[in-house]
Each structure stands twice: as C-alpha cells, then as structure tokens.
C-alpha positions as CSV (number, residue, x, y, z in Angstrom):
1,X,3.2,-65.5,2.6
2,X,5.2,-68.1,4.0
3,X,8.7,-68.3,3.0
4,X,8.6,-71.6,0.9
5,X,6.5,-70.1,-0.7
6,X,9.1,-67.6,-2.2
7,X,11.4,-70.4,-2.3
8,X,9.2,-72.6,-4.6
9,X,8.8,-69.4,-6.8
10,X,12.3,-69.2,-7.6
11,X,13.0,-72.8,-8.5
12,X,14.1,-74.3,-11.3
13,X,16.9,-76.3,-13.7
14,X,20.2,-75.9,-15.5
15,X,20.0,-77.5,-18.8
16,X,23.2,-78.9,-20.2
17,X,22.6,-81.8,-22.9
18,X,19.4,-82.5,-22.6
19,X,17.8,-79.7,-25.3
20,X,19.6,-78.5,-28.4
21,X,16.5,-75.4,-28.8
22,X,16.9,-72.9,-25.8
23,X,13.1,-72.1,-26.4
24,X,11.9,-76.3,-26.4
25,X,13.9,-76.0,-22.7
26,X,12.0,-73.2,-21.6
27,X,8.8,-74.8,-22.6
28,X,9.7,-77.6,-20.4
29,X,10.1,-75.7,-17.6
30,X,6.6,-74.1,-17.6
31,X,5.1,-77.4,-18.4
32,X,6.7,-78.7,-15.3
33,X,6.3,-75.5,-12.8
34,X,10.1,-75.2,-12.8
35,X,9.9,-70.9,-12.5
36,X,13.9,-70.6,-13.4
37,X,15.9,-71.8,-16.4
38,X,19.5,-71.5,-16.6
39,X,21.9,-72.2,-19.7
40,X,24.9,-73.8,-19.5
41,X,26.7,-72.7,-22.4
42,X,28.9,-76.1,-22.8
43,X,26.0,-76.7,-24.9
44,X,27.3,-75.2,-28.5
45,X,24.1,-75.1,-30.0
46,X,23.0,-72.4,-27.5
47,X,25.9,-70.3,-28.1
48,X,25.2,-70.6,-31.8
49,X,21.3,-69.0,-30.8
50,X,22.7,-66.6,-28.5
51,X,24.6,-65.1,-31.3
52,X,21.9,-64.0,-33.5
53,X,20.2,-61.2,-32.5
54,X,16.9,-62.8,-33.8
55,X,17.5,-65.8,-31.9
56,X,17.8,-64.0,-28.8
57,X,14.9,-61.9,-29.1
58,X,12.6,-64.7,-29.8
59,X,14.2,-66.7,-26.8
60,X,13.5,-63.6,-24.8
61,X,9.7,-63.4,-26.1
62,X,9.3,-67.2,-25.2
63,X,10.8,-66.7,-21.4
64,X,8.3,-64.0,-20.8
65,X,5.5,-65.8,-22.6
66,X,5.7,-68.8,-20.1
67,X,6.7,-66.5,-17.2
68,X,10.3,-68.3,-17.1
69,X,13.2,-66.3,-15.4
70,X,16.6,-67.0,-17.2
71,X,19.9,-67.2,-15.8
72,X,23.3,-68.3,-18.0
73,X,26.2,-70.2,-16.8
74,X,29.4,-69.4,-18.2
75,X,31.2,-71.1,-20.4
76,X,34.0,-73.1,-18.2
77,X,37.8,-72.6,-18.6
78,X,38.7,-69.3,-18.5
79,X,40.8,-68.6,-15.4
80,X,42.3,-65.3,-13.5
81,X,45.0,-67.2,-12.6
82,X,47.0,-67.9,-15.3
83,X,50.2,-65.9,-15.8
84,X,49.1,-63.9,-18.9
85,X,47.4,-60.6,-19.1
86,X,46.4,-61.4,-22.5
87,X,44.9,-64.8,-21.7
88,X,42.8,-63.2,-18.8
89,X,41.6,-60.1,-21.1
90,X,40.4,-63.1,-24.0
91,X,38.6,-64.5,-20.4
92,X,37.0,-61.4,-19.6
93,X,35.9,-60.4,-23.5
94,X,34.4,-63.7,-23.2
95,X,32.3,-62.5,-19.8
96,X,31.3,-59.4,-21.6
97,X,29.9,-60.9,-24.5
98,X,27.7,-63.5,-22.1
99,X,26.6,-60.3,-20.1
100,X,25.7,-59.1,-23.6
101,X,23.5,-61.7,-24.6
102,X,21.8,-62.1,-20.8
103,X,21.0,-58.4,-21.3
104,X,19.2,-59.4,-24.7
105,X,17.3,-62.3,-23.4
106,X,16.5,-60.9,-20.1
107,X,18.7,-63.6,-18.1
108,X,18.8,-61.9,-14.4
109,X,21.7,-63.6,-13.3
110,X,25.5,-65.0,-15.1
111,X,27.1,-67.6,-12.9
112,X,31.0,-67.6,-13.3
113,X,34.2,-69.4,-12.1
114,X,37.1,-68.1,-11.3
115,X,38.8,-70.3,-12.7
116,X,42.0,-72.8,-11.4
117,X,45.9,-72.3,-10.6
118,X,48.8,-74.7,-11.8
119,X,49.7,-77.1,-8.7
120,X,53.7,-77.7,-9.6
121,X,54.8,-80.9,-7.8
122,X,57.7,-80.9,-5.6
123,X,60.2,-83.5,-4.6
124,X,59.7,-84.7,-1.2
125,X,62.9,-84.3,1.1
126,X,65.4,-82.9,-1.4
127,X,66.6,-80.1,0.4
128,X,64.8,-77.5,-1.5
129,X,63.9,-74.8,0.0
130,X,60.3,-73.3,0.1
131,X,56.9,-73.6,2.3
132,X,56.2,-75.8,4.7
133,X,53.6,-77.7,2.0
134,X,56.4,-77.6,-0.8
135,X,58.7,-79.5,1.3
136,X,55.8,-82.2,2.2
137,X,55.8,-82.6,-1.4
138,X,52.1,-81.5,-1.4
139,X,53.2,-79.3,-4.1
140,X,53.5,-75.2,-5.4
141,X,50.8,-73.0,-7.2
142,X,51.7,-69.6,-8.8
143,X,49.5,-67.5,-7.0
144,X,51.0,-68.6,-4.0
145,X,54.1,-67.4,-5.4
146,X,53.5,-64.5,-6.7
147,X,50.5,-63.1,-4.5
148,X,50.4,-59.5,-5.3
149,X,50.4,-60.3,-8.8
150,X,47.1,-62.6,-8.7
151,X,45.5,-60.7,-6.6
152,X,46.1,-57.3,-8.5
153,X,44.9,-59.2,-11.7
154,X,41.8,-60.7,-10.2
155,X,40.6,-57.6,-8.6
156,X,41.3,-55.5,-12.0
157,X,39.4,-58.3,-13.5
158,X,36.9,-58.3,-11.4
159,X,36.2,-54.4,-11.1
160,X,35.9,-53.9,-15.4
161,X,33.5,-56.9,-15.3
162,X,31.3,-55.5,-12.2
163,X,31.6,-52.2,-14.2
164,X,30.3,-53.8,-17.3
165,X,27.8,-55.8,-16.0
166,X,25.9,-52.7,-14.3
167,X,22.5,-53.0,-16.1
168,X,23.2,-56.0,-18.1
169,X,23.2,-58.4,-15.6
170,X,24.4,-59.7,-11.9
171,X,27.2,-61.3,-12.0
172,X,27.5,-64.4,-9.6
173,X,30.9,-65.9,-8.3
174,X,30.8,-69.5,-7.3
175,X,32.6,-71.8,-4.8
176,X,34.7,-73.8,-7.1
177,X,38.3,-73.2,-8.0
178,X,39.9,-69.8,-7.0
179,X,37.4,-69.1,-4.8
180,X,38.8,-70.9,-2.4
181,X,42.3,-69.3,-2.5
182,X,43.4,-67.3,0.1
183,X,43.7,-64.5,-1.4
184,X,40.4,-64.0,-2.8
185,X,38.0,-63.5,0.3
186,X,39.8,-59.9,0.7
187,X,38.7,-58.8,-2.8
188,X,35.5,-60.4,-2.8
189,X,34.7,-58.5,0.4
190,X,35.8,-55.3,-1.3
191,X,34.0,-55.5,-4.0
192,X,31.0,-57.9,-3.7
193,X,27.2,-55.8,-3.8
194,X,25.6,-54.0,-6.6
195,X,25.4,-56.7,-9.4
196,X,28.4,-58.7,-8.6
197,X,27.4,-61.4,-6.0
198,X,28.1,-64.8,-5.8
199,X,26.5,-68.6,-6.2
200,X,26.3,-70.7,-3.7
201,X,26.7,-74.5,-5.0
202,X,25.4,-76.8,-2.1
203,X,27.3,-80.0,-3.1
204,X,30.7,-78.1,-3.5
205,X,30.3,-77.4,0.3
206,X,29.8,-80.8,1.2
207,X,32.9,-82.2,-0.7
208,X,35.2,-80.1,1.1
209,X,37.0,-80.9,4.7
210,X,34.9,-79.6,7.7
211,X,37.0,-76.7,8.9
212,X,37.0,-75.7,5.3
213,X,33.1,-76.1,5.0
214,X,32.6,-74.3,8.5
215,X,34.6,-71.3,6.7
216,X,33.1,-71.2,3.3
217,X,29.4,-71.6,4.9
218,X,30.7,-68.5,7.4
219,X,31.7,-66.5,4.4
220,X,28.4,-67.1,2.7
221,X,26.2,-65.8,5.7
222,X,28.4,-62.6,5.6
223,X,27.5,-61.9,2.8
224,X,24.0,-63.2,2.8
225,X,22.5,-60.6,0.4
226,X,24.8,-61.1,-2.2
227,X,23.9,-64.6,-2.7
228,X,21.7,-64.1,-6.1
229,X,22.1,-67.4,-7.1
230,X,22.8,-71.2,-5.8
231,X,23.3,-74.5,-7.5
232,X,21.8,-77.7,-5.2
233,X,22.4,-81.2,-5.9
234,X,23.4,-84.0,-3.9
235,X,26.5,-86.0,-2.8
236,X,27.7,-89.0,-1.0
237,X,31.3,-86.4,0.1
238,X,33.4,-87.9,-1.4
239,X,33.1,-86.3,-4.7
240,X,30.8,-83.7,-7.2
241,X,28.4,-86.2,-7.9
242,X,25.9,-83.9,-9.1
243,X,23.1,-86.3,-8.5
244,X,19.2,-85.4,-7.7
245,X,18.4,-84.6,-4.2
246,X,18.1,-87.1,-1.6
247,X,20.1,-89.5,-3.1
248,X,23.3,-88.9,-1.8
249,X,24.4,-87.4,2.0
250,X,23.6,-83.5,2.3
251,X,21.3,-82.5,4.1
252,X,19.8,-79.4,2.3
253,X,16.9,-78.2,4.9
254,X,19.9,-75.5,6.8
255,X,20.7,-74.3,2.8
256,X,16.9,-73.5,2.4
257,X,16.2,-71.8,5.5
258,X,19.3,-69.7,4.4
259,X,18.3,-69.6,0.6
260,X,14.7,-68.6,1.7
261,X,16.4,-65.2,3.2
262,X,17.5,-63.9,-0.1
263,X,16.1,-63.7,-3.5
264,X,18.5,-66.0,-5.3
265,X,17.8,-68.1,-8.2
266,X,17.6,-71.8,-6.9
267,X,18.8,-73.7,-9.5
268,X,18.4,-77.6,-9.5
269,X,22.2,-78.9,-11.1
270,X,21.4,-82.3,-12.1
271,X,21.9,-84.2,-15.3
272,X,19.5,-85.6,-17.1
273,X,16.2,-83.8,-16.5
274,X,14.2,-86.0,-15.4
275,X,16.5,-85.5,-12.4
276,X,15.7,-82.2,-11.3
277,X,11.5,-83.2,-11.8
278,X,13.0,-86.1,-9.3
279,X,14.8,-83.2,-6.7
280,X,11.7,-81.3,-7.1
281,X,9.4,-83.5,-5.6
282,X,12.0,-84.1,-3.3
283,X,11.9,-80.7,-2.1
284,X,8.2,-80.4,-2.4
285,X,8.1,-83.7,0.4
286,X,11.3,-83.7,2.7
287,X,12.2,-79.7,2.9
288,X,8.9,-77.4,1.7
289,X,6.9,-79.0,4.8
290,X,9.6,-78.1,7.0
291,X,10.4,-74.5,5.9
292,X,6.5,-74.0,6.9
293,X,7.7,-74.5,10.6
C-alpha cells in the first residue's frame, strides 16, 4: 500500500456554516470521497443536535452508514489561563460534555485550544521595573507572572480531562494560543500519549517567525505519534488566512510526508465547502503524485 494511499483514506472537511443538519454534512462528504468529517461547534444548531440523545444516535447511524469518520472541534473561548479556578472548571465541564457527545456519535477525535493569556501593556521608559520585554513596552501576560500557578492549573486541567476522555475520545491539543507559551511544552511532554495528543494546524506554522516555526515543527516530530489530528489550509504568512490549498505560500508536501507516518485525521480547514473539494484536488495533483516517490 503506498502511503498516500493511507493519506487519501483519512481526508476530509471541517464544517462550520455551511450545513445547519450534522447528518446533510455527512452526506456530503460521502458524495464527495471526503473519508473524515469534523464539527465545529461555533455552529449552534449542531450543539442543539448533539444534545438530544436521539439526535446523536441517528447522526451516529448516518456516519457509519456512509463510512464517515467524525471528529469535533471545540467550542472556542474557554481558556486555562485565566486567573479563576472557577472559570477554568466551567471550561473543563464544557470539554467533558463534548467528550460525552463524541463518545455517543462515535467521533474518534476532539480538537481543543488552550486558550489565550491577558497581554497588559506597559509604558515604555518609565522607570518601572520588570523584564526585559516590559520595559520595551512589548508588554506583561499573567502567566508570565505567576508561572507556577498556570502551570499547576493547566496540568491539573489537563490530567482530569485525559482521565475523562479515556474511552470516550482522544483528545487533541492544537498550536494556537497557550501552546505556544513557555511553560507548556514541559507538561505536554509529561503528559501527552494515551488519548491526549495533539493537532497539528499547517497554516498556524507558517504564520509564525522562523526560529519559532523551526521549534514548534521540532516539537511536533518528537512527538510524532501523538499527532491524531491536523488542520491544513493555506496562507500568504502574514496572517490565518484559512484559504484552500495552493492558493497562498505553504508548501504542504514536508507536512504530508510527516502526516503520512501517523494515523491522524487530515482535516481540510477551509470555508466555504466548495473550498476543501478545491484543496482536494489540489492534493490529489500537486502532493498525492509526490508522496508515491
């Protein structure tokens, strides 16, 4: 079997806006070959589904009818860095209820941000005392602060959700946000395998600096096996442009041939539809034929 082969088997689309029926997108995506359909649940009419039991049982019936895997992607806005154990715990009930519902439908993976930190501005030149950034005027965050606190709270988060998520779902971490924080590699690396792995979003890596990119790539082959999902979609670099492949900058062919070695979900992030049938013939023309080599 040649490994595009396992790539092409795992492709498929993140649906936004687009459908207001969870089971009218998955029918799309087996009319179109698209093997993978993840939710995004900004879309409120597929958190009303997901909470009827009924609902989710016939979406899980239709998923397996069309052979469609299913994936969710977290509603956006809860973060572990805010300064409030009670905000974080209404965050992580949140998590555990999406696990919930993937477990009913049969969704493999849940994608899921970390989630940002305040950046306080500070004067430039006042005298004030602090880090060498504070005094540029570049500005303070709170976890920078107060590191042992953030990073206690993130890794308790993170421990009751892999916990919970034990045959539910995987859990998958993404490059966005608190991610990137210094103090988050460490616990990732402690706690990262069984079903908590991580998502690798292609055009986040390419809007980052290039020392930053050469890190977060570095990261991501280190922990190569834990990568069960990734988001690809293209950018000119200079911002999340989200736009179908091959019309911006990246070049995606080193992602596959990294992609290809695990046995994530490959998920095409574009808005509308039409879109990701656009960055799948893309795929099936500029970067299948080369994977073959």
């Amino acid at each position: 079997m040649h490994p595009s082969a396992k790539v092409r088997r795992r492709l498929g689309l993140q649906i936004l806006f687009d459908f207001s029926s969870i089971v009218d997108a998955i029918g799309f995506c087996s009319d179109n070959a698209l093997a993978v359909l993840e939710l995004n649940l900004g879309n409120i009419e597929f958190q009303r589904q997901l909470a009827h039991a009924r609902e989710r049982r016939r979406i899980r019936e239709a998923a397996l009818r069309h052979g469609v895997a299913l994936a969710i992607h977290a509603i956006d806005g809860p973060s572990f860095f805010i300064p409030s154990d009670g905000v974080r715990a209404a965050g992580v009930r949140q998590l555990k209820q999406e696990l919930d519902w993937a477990h009913d439908i049969g969704a493999k993976n849940v994608v899921m941000h970390l989630g940002f930190d305040m950046n306080f501005g500070m004067a430039r030149d006042q005298g004030i005392k602090g880090s060498r950034d504070q005094v540029a005027g570049r500005g303070c965050y709170t976890h920078q602060e107060f590191p042992e606190y953030y990073s206690r709270a993130l890794a308790e988060s993170l421990t009751e959700l892999k916990a919970y998520a034990r045959g539910k779902a995987r859990l998958c971490v993404e490059n966005v946000g608190g991610f990137r924080y210094d103090l988050t590699p460490p616990i990732l690396n402690r706690l990262l395998g069984g079903n908590l792995g991580l998502c690798l979003d292609v055009g986040h890596v390419n809007v980052i600096k290039p020392e930053q990119r050469v890190k977060e790539l570095a990261f991501f082959r280190k922990h190569r096996q834990s990568i069960f999902h990734s988001h690809v979609h293209d950018n000119s670099g200079l911002r999340d442009e989200h736009s179908a492949l091959g019309r911006g900058r990246i070049d995606f062919l080193p992602f596959f041939r990294l992609l290809e070695k695990t046995d994530a979900l490959v998920v095409f992030e574009v808005r509308p539809k039409e879109s990701a049938l656009e960055s799948l013939r893309y795929f099936e023309k500029s970067i299948e034929p080369h994977l073959r080599k």
